[in-house]
C-alpha positions as a printed Julia matrix, in Angstrom:
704×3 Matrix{Float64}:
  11.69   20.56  -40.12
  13.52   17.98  -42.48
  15.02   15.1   -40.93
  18.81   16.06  -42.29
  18.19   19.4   -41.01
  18.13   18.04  -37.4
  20.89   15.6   -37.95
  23.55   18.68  -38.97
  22.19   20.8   -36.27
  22.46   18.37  -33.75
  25.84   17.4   -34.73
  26.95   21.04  -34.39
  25.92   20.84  -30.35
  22.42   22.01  -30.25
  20.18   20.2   -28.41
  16.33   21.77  -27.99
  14.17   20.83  -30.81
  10.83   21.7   -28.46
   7.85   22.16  -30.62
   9.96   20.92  -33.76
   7.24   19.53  -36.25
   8.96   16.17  -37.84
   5.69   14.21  -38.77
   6.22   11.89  -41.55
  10.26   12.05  -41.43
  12.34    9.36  -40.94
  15.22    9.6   -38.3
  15.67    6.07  -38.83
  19.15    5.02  -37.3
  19.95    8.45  -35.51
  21.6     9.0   -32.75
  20.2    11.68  -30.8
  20.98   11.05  -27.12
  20.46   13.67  -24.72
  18.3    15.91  -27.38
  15.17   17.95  -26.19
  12.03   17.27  -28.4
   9.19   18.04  -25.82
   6.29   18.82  -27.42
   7.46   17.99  -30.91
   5.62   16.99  -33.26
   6.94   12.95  -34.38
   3.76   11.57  -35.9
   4.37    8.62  -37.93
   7.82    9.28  -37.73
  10.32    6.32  -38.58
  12.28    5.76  -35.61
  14.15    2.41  -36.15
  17.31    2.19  -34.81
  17.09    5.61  -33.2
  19.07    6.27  -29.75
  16.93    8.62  -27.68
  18.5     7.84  -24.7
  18.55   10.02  -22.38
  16.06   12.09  -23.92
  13.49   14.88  -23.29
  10.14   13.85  -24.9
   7.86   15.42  -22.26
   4.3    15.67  -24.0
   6.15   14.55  -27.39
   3.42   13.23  -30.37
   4.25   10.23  -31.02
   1.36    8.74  -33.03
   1.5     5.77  -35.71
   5.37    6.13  -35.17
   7.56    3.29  -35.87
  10.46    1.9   -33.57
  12.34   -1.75  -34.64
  16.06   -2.89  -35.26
  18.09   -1.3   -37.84
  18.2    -3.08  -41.29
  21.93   -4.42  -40.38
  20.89   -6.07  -36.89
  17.98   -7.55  -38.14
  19.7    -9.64  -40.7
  22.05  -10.42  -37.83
  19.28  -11.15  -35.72
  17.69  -13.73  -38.91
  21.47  -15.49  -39.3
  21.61  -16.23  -35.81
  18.21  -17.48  -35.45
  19.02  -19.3   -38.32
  22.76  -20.66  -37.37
  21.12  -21.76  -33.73
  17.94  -23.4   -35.09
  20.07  -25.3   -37.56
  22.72  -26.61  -35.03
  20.48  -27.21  -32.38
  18.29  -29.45  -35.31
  21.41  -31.07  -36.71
  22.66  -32.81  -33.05
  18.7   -33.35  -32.99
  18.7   -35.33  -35.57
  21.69  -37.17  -35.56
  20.34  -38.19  -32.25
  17.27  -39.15  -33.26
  18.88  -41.38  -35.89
  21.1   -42.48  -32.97
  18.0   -44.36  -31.47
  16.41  -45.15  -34.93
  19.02  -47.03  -36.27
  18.77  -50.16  -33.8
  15.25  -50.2   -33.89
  15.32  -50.42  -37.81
  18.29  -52.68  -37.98
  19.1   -54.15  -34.68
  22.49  -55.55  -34.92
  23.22  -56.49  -31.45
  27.15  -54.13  -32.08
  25.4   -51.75  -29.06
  24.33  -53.94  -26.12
  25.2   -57.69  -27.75
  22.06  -58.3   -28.37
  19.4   -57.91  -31.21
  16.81  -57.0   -28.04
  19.01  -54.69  -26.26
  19.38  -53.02  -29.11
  15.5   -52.52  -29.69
  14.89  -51.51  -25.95
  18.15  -48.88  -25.99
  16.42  -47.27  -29.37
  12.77  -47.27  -27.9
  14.05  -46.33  -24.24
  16.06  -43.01  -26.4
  13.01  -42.17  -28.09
  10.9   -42.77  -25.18
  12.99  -40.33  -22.57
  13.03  -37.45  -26.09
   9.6   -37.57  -25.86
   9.03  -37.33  -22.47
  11.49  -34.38  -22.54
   9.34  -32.66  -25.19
   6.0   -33.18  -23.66
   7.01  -31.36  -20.15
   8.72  -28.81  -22.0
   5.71  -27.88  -23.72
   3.16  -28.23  -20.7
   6.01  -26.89  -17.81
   8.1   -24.26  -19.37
  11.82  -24.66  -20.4
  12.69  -24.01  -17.02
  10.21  -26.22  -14.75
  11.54  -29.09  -17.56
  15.12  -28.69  -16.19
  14.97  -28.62  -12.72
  13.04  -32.1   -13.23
  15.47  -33.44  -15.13
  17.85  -32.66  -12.83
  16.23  -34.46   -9.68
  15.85  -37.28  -12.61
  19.27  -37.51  -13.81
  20.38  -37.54  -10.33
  19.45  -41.17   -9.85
  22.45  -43.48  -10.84
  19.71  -45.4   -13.21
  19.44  -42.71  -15.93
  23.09  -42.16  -15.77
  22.8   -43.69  -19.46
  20.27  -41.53  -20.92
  21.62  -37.8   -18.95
  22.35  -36.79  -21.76
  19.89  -38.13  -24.33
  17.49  -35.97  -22.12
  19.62  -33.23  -22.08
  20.42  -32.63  -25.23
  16.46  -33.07  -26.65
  15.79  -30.47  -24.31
  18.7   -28.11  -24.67
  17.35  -28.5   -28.63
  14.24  -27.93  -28.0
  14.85  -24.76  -26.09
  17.07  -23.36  -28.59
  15.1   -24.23  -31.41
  12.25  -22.49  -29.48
  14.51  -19.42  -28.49
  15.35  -19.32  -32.29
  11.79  -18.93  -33.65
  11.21  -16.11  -30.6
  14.33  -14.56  -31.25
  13.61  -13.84  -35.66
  10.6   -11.82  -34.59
  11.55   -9.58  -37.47
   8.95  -11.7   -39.58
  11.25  -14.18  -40.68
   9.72  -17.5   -38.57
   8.69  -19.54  -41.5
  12.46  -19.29  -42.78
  14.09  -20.04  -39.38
  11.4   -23.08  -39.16
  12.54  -24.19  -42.96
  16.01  -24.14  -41.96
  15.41  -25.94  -38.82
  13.98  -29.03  -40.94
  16.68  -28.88  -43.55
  19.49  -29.45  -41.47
  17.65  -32.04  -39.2
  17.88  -34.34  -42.4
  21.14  -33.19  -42.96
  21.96  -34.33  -39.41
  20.03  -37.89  -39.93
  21.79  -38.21  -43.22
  25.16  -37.36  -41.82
  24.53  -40.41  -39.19
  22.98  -42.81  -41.29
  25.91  -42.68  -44.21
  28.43  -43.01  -41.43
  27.27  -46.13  -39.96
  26.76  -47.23  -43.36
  22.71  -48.28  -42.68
  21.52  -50.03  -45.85
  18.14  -48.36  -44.26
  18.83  -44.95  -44.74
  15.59  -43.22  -46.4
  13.79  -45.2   -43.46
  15.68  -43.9   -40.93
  15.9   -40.08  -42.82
  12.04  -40.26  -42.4
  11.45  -41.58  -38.92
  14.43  -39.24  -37.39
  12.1   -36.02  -39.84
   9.26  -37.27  -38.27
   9.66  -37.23  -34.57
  12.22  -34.05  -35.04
   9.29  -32.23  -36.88
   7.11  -33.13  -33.83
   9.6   -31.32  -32.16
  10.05  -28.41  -34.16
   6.19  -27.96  -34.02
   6.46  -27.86  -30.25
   9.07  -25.6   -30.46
   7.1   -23.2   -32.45
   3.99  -23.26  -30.1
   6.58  -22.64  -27.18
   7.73  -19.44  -28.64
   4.42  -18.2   -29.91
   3.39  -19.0   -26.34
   6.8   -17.08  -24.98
   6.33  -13.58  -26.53
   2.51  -13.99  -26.11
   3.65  -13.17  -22.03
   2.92  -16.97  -20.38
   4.96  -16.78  -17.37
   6.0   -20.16  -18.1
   8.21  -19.69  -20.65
   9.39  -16.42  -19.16
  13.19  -17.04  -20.05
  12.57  -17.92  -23.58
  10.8   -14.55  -23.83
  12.99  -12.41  -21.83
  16.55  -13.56  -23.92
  14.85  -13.06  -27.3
  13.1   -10.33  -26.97
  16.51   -8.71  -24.9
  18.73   -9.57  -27.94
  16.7    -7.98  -30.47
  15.88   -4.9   -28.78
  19.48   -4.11  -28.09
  20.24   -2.78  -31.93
  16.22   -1.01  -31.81
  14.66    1.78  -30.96
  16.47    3.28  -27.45
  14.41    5.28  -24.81
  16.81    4.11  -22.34
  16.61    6.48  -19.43
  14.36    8.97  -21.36
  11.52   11.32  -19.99
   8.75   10.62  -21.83
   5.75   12.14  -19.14
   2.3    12.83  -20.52
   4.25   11.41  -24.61
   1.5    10.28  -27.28
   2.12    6.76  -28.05
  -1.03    6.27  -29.67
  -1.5     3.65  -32.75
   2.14    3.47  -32.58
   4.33    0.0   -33.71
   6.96   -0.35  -31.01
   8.45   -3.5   -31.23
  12.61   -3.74  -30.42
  11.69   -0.84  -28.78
  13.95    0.01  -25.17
  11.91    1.58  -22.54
  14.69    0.54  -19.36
  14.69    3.06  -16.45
  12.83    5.72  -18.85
   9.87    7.68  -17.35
   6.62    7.16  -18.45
   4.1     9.15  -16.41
   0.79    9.33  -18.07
   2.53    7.93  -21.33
  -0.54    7.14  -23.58
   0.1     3.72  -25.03
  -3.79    3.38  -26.16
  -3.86    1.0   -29.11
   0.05    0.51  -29.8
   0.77   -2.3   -31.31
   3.39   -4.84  -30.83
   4.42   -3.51  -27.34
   5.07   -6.71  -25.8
   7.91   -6.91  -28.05
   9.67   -4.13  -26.43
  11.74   -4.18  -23.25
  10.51   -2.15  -20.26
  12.72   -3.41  -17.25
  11.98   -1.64  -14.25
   8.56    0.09  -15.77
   4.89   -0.39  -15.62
   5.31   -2.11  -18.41
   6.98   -4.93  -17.24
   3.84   -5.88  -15.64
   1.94   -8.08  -18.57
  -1.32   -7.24  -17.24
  -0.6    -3.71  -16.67
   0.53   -3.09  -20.63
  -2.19   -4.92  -22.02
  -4.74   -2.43  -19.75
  -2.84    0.39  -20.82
  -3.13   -0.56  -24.7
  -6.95   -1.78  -24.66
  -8.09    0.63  -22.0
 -10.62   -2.15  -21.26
  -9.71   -4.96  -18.18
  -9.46   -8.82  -19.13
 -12.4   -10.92  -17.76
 -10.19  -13.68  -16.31
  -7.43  -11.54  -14.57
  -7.12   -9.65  -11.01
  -6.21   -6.11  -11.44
  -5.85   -5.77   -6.95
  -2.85   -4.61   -5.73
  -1.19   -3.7    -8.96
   1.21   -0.64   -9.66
  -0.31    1.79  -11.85
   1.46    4.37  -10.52
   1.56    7.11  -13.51
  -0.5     5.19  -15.47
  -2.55    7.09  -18.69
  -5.97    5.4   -18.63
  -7.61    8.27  -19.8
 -10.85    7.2   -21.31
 -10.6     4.0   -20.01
 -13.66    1.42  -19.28
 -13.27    0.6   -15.87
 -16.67   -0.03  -14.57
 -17.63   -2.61  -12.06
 -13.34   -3.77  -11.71
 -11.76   -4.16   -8.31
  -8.85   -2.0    -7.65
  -8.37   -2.59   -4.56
  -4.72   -1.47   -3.07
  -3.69   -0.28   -6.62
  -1.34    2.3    -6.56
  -2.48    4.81   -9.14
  -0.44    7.81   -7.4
   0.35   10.3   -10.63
  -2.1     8.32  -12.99
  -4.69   10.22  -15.08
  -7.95    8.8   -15.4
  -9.52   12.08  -16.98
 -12.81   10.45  -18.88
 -12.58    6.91  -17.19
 -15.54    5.35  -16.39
 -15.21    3.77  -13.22
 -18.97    3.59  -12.24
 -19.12    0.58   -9.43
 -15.43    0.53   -9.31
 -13.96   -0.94   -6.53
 -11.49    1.99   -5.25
 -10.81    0.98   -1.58
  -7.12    1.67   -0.19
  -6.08    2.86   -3.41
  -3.3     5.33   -3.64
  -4.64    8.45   -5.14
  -1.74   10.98   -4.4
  -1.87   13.71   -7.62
  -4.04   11.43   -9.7
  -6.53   13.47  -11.95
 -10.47   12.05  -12.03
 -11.34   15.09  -14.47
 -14.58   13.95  -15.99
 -14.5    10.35  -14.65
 -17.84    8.97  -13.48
 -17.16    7.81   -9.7
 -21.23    7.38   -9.73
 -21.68    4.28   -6.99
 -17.62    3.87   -6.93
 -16.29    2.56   -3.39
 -13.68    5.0    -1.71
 -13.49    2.8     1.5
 -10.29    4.02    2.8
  -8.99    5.74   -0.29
  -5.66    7.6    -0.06
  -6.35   11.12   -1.46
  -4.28   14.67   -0.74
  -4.44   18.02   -2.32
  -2.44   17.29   -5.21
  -5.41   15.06   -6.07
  -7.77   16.52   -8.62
 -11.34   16.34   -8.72
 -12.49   18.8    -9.86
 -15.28   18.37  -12.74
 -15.33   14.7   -11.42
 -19.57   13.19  -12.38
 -20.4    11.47   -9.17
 -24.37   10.83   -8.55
 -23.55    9.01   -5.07
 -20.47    6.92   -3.44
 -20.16    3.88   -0.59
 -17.89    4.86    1.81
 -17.99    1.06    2.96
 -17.84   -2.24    0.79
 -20.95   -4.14   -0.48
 -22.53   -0.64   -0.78
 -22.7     0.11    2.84
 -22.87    3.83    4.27
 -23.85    5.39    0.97
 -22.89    9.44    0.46
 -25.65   11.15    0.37
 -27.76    8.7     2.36
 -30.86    9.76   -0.35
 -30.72   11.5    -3.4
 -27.61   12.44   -5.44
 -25.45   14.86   -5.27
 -25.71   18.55   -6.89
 -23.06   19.49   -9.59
 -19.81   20.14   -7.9
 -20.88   18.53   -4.33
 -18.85   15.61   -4.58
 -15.58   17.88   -5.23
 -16.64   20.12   -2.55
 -17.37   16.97    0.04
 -13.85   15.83   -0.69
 -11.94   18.68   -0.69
 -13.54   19.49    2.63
 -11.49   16.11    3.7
  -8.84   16.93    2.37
  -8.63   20.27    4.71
  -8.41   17.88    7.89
  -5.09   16.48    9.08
  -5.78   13.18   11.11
  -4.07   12.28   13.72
  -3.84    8.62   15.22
  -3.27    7.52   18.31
  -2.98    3.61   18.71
  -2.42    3.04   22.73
  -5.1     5.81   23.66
  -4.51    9.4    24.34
  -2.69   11.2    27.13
  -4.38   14.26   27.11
  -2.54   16.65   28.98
  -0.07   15.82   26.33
  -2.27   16.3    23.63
  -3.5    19.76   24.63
  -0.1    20.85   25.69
   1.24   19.58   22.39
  -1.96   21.2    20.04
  -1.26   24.35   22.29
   2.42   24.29   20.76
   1.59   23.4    17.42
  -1.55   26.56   17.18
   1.35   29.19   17.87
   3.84   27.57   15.63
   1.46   27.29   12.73
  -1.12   30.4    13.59
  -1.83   30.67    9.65
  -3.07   27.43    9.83
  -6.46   28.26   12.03
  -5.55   24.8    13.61
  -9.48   23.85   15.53
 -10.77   20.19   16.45
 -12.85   18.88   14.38
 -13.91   15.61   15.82
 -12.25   12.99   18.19
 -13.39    8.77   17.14
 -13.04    5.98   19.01
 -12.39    3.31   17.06
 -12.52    0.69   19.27
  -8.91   -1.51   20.56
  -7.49    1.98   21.88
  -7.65    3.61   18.5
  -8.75    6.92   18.5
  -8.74    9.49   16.13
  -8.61   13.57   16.31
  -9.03   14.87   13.38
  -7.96   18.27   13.0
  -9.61   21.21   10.54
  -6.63   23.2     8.83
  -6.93   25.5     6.28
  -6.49   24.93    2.42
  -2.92   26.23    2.47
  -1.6    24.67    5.24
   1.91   21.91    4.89
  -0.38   19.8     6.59
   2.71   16.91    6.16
   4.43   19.41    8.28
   2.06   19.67   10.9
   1.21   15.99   11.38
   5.38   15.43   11.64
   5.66   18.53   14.07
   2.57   17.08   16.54
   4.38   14.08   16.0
   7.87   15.03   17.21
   5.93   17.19   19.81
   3.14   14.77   21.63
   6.08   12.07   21.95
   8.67   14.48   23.86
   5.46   15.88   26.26
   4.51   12.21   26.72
   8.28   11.55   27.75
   8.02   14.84   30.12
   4.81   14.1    31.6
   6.08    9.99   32.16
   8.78   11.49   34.21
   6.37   13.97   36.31
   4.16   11.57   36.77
   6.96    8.89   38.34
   8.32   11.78   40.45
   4.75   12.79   41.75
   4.0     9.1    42.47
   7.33    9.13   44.68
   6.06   12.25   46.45
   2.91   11.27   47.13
   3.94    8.0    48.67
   6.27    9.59   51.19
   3.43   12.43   51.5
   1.51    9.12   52.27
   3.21    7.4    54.82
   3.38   10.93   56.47
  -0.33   11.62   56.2
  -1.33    8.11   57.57
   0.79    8.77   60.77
  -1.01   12.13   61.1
  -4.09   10.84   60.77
  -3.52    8.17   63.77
  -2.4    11.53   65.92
  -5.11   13.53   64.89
  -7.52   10.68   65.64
  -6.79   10.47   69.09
  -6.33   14.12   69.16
 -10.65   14.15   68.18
 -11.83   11.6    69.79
 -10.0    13.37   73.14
 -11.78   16.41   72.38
 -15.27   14.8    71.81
 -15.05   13.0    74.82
 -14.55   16.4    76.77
 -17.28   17.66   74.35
 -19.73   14.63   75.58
 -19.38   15.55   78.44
 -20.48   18.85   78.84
 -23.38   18.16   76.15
 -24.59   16.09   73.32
 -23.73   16.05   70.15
 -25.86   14.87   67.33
 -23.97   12.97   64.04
 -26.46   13.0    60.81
 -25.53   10.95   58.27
 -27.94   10.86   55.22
 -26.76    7.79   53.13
 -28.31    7.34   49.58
 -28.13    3.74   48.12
 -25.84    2.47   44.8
 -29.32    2.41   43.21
 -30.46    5.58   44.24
 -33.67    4.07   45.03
 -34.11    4.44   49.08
 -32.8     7.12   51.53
 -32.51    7.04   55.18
 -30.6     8.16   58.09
 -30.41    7.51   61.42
 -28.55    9.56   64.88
 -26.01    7.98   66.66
 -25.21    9.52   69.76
 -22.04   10.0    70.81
 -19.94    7.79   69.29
 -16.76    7.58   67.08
 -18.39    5.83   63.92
 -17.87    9.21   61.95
 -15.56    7.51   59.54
 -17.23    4.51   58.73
 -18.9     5.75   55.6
 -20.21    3.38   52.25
 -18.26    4.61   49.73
 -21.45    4.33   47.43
 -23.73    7.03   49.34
 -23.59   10.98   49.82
 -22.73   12.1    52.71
 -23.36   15.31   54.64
 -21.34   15.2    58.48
 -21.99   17.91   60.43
 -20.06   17.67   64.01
 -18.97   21.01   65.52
 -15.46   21.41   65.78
 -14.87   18.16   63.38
 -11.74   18.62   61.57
 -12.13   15.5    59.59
 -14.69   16.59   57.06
 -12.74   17.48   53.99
 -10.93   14.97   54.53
 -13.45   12.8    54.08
 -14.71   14.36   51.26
 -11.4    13.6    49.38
 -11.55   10.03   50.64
 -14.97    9.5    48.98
 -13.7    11.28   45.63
 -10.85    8.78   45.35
 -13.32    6.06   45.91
 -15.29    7.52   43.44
 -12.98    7.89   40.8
 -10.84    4.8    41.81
 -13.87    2.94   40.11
 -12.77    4.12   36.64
 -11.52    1.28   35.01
 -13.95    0.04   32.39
 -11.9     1.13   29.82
  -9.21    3.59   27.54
 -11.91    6.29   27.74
 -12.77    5.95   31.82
  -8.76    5.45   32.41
  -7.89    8.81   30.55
 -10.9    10.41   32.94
  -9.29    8.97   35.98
  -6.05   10.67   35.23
  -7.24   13.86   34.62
  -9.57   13.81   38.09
  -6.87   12.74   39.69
  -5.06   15.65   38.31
  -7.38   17.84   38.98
  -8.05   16.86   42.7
  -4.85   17.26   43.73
  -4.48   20.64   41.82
  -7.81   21.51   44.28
  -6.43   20.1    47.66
  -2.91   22.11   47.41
  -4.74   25.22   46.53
  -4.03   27.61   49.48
  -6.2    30.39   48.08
  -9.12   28.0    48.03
 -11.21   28.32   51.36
 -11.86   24.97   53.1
 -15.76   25.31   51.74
 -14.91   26.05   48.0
 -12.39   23.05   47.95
 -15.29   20.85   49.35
 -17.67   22.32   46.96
 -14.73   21.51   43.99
 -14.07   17.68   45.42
 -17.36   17.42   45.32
 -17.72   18.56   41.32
 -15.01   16.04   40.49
 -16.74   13.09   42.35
 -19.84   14.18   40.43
 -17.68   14.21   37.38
 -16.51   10.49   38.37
 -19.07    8.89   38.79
 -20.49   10.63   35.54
 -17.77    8.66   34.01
 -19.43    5.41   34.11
 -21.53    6.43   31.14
 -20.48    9.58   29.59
 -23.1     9.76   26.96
 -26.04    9.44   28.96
 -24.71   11.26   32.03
 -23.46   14.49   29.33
 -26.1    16.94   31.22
 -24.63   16.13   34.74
 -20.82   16.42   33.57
 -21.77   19.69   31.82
 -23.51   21.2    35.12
 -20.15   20.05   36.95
 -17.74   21.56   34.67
 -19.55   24.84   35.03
 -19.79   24.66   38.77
 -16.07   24.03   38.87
 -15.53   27.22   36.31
 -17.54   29.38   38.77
 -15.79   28.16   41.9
 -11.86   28.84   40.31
 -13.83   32.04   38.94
 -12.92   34.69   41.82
  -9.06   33.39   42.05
  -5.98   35.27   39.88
  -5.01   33.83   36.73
  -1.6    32.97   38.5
  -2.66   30.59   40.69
  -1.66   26.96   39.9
  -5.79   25.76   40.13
  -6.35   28.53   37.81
  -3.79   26.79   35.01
  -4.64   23.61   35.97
  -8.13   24.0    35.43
  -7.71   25.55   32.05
  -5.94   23.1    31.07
  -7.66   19.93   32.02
 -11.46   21.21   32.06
 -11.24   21.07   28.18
 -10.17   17.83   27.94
 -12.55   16.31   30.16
 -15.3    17.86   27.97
 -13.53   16.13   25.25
 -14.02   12.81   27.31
 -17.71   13.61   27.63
 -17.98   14.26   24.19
 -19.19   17.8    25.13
C-alpha cells in the first residue's frame, strides 16, 4: 500500500489498516491517531512527525523505522538552542569583562581603591569558577541548592548574583547544547562563542577600556572554559547520569513534543528492532513484549510512566546483555521482551518480570529468587542451575519446552532438583506444573482445626470439580504452617484460596464464641460437680465403713513410674487413700461398689493432657482431646466400661503428644481403638460426629 493511499482513506473515516504492508514508505508528518495497523508491515518506514496516538500497533513490524521532529520543529528547536546559548553567553561575558576590567586597569572608580578594585575582579572570577566547577562535578541542581545555603549568609550578599548568574549561564548554555540534539551542537557551540565576544566587546567599548583586545581575550578565555563545561554537562545529561537529570528531562521533553507520537498507543509484542527513535513519545503507551533489541538513539525518546523510563532497564532491553557495574535486583521488567537475551550468572532477585518473554534467554546460574513470574514465557530458555528460591509462578506461566538440566530450590546452590543426575526432557515442565496444581494455604498464628476441617468440608462441596485432597501440612517454625492443597488443572484456584479464606475466618469467629460459651458452662457445671463430689465422698466413705465392717476389702493400686523403668504395688487395707493417685502412673482401682472410678479416669486424662504445652503443635492436640473427652463423657449411649476404655485412648493419645513422631505407632493403635469403640453406636449420635470430625485431624497432628 502507498503512503497517499492511506492518507485519503484515512481521511475518509476508515480506520483498520491490519496486515497493511507499508515497508519503505514514508508517512512522515501524518496524523493518524486512533488508526489500527496491527500486524502491518512498517519496515523502514519514515515516521517523523507522525501522531500515532492512540494507536493499535499490536505485533506491528517496525524494523529500521525512523521516528524524529518534523523538518519545521527542528529548525525551531536549532533557533532556540541558538537564541538561549547566545543570550545566556552574552550576560556571560559582559560579566566576565565586568571582573576583568579592574584587574586589567584598576582605577580605584569601584571600591576607591586601586586594591579593592583587584580583589572585587579576582573575588568575581574566583566565586564564577567555583560556580562552574560544582556544576560540573554536582549536577545543575545539587549546584543550586548550595548556592542557596551560600548566598544566605549576609557576606556574599555582594556576589548573589555574580554566582547566580554564572550558573543560571552555565545551565542554559548546557540545556542549549542538549536541547539541538538534531545534530546541530557544533553550531549552537559556535554561536555560543560569538556572542560571548560580542558581550565582552559590548562592555569593554562602554566603559571606554583603552585595554579592550586584553580584556576581549581573558573574558573568551574563561567563558570558553565555560562553554566546554557546558558541553561535557549535556553530553553527560542525555547520556542518562542522574545528576544532571533536569537538564536531560527539559531537552529531551521539548524536542520530542513536535516528534514521533505513540502517546497512549498499544504497541504489545511491536518489532522495534534496528530502529532510530529519537524525539520519539512513548507516554502512557503499552509496550508488552515490545522488542527494542538494537534500536538506536532510544534514550532520546520520552517514555514517562514506562519501562523505559528506567535507564538501566532500556539499555538491557536494547543490548540484551546486563552492564558489569550495575544491579539489575528489584527492578520492573514487567512485560519486558528479552527474548534471546544473555542473562547468565545475573541476580534478579525481586524483579518483576510478570508478562515478560524470555523465549531463548539464557539464564543458566541466574539468580531468579522472589521473582514475579505471573504469564511470563521461558520457551526455550536454559534455567540449567538457575535459583527459583521462592519464585512466583501460576498457570498462565509457560514452560513448556523450557532446557533445564537441574535447579536450587535454595540460594548458594542448596537443595538441588534432582538431588543426582539431570532431569529427562520435559521433567522440569512436568515438576512445575505439578506445583502449580496445589493451592497453598497459610496460616500465620497456627491452625484451629476444627475450623479447618469444617471449612475444607465446605469448600469440597462448593468446588466438587475441583477433587480438592491434602497434599501435605509444613511447619515452618514461629506458628507458620502450611497446607497445601492438590486441585486439579482447571480449577479458579484464586477462587478457592479467597473462598477458604472468607470461610476459615467466619468458623474461627463461630467456634471463638462456642468455645467462650462452653467455658461458661463448664465452670458453673464445675462449681456444681465439686459440691457433688464433697456429698458423694461422704456418701462412700459411709458405705465402706459399713462395708469394713462386715469384711475386708482389698485396694490394688499398680503404679508405673514417669520413666517407665520400675513397677510396684502395694495393699492398703481399709482405708480412704483411693484418690490419692500420681498423676504420672497407670492405674487400675478395683473396689466393689466404688463409684469413683471413671471419675478418676477422667481426672488422670486431664492431667495427662493438661501437660500439652510445649508448643503450637501440642496446644492444637490439647484442644482437640479436650474436645474429644468431653464429646466421650456426655455420651449416654456409651456404657460406663466403653467410656473408660475411650478416656483411656485419649490419655494414651496425650501423652503420645509429647513426641508425635516417635510415638506415631502408639497414636495410630489409639485412633483405631477409639474407631472400634464409637463403632457399634448410630451415626446420629453426637460421639459419632464428633469423632469423625476430630479423629482426622489428630492424625494430621501425628503426621499420620
Amino acid at each position: 500500500m502507498r503512503a497517499k493511499e492511506l492518507l485519503r482513506r484515512y481521511r475518509n473515516g476508515e480506520r483498520d489498516f491490519r496486515r497493511a504492508d507499508l515497508s519503505g514508505e514514508s508517512l512522515r508528518g501524518f496524523d493518524l491517531t486512533g488508526i489500527d495497523l496491527s500486524g502491518a508491515n512498517l519496515t523502514k518506514t519514515d515516521l517523523r512527525g507522525t501522531k500515532f496516538a492512540n494507536a493499535k500497533l499490536i505485533s506491528t513490524q517496525l524494523c529500521e523505522a525512523r521516528t524524529g521532529a518534523r523538518r519545521r520543529w527542528s529548525m525551531a528547536v536549532l533557533l532556540f538552542a541558538l537564541m538561549l546559548s547566545g543570550v545566556a553567553a552574552f550576560i556571560l561575558g559582559a560579566l566576565v569583562a565586568l571582573f576583568v576590567a579592574p584587574i586589567v586597569e584598576p582605577s580605584g572608580s569601584i571600591t576607591g581603591s586601586t586594591a579593592g578594585d583587584i580583589a572585587f575582579g579576582v573575588v568575581g572570577l574566583v566565586v564564577i569558577e567555583i560556580t562552574f566547577y560544582f556544576s560540573y562535578r554536582q549536577g545543575i541542581l545539587a549546584t543550586l541548592g548550595a548556592f542557596a545555603v551560600a548566598f544566605a549568609v549576609a557576606f556574599a550578599i555582594a556576589f548573589a548574583v555574580t554566582g547566580a548568574v554564572a550558573f543560571a549561564v552555565t545551565g542554559a548554555v548546557a540545556f542549549a547544547v542538549a536541547f539541538a540534539v538534531t545534530g546541530a551542537v557544533a553550531f549552537t557551540v559556535a554561536g555560543a562563542i560569538a556572542f560571548t565576544v560580542a558581550g565582552a566587546v559590548a562592555f569593554a567599548v562602554t566603559e571606554g577600556s583603552s585595554n579592550t583586545p586584553l580584556i576581549v581575550a581573558l573574558t573568551l578565555l574563561i567563558v570558553l572554559t565555560a562553554t566546554v563545561l557546558s558541553f561535557f554537562i549535556s553530553r553527560r545529561a542525555l547520556a542518562g547520569d542522574p545528576r544532571d537529570k533536569l537538564i536531560r528531562d527539559l531537552a529531551v521533553g521539548l524536542s520530542a513534543l513536535g516528534g514521533t507520537s505513540f502517546y497512549s498507543a498499544d504497541l504489545t509484542d511491536a518489532n522495534f528492532s534496528h530502529a532510530s527513535l529519537k524525539s520519539a513519545h512513548f507516554r502512557q503507551a503499552t509496550l508488552t513484549r515490545t522488542c527494542f533489541h538494537l534500536a538506536q538513539r532510544l534514550h532520546l525518546s520520552r517514555a514517562y510512566k514506562t519501562i523505559l523510563a528506567d535507564r538501566t532497564v532500556l539499555n538491557l532491553l536494547v543490548s540484551h546483555r546486563p552492564e558489569p557495574d550495575k544491579s539489575y535486583s528489584g527492578l520492573n521488567l514487567k512485560g519486558a521482551n528479552l527474548s534471546g537475551a544473555e542473562l547468565a550468572d545475573l541476580d534478579l532477585t525481586e524483579t518483576d518480570l510478570s508478562g515478560a518473554t524470555l523465549e531463548g534467554a539464557d539464564l543458566q546460574r541466574a539468580n531468579l529468587t522472589k521473582v514475579q513470574a505471573l504469564g511470563t514465557q521461558f520457551h526455550a530458555a536454559n534455567l540449567t542451575a538457575a535459583c527459583l528460591k521462592a519464585w512466583n509462578i501460576d498457570s498462565t506461566t509457560r514452560l513448556e519446552g523450557a532446557i533445564c538440566e537441574y535447579v536450587y530450590l535454595l540460594r548458594h546452590q542448596q537443595e538441588r532438583r534432582p538431588s543426582s543426575d539431570s532431569f529427562a526432557p520435559g521433567e522440569f515442565t512436568k515438576l512445575f506444573e505439578e506445583v502449580l496444581n496445589t493451592i497453598d494455604l497459610i496460616f500465620r498464628d497456627g491452625i484451629d482445626w476444627r475450623a479447618f476441617l469444617e471449612t475444607f468440608q465446605n469448600i469440597q462441596v462448593q468446588h466438587e470439580d475441583a477433587n480438592l485432597e491434602i497434599q501435605s501440612i509444613e511447619n515452618k517454625g514461629d506458628g507458620v504452617m502450611v497446607v497445601r492443597l492438590n486441585a486439579s488443572p482447571a480449577a479458579d484456584k484464586p477462587a478457592i484460596h479467597q473462598a477458604f479464606k472468607q470461610g476459615y475466618q467466619k468458623a474461627l469467629v463461630a467456634a471463638e464464641r462456642k468455645y467462650k460459651a462452653i467455658l461458661q458452662d463448664r465452670e458453673i457445671q464445675h462449681k456444681a460437680e465439686i459440691i457433688e463430689i464433697h456429698r458423694q465422698q461422704n456418701t462412700d466413705m459411709t458405705r465402706i465403713t459399713e462395708l469394713l465392717a462386715q469384711r475386708s476389702t482389698t485396694i490394688d493400686v499398680k503404679a508405673t513410674s514417669q520413666s517407665d523403668s520400675k513397677s510396684n504395688s502395694k495393699a492398703m487395707q481399709g482405708n480412704d487413700q483411693s484418690q490419692n493417685f500420681d498423676v504420672q502412673g497407670d492405674f487400675t482401682v478395683n473396689a466393689e461398689n466404688s463409684i469413683v472410678s471413671l471419675r478418676d479416669v477422667s481426672g488422670q486424662v486431664n492431667n495427662q493432657i493438661n501437660q500439652l504445652s510445649g508448643g503450637e503443635t501440642q496446644t492444637q492436640l490439647k484442644d482437640l482431646l479436650t474436645q474429644l473427652q468431653a464429646a466421650i463423657e456426655t455420651e449416654p449411649a456409651l456404657s460406663p466400661d466403653d467410656k473408660a476404655e475411650a478416656l483411656d485412648q485419649v490419655k494414651t493419645l496425650a501423652a503420645a503428644g509429647q513426641s508425635p513422631q516417635a510415638k506415631q505407632p502408639l497414636a495410630k493403635r489409639a485412633i483405631t481403638m477409639l474407631k472400634g469403640i464409637t463403632a457399634g453406636l448410630t451415626e446420629t449420635t453426637k460421639l459419632v460426629g464428633a469423632c469423625s470430625r476430630l479423629l482426622p485431624a489428630i492424625g494430621l497432628l501425628f503426621g499420620l
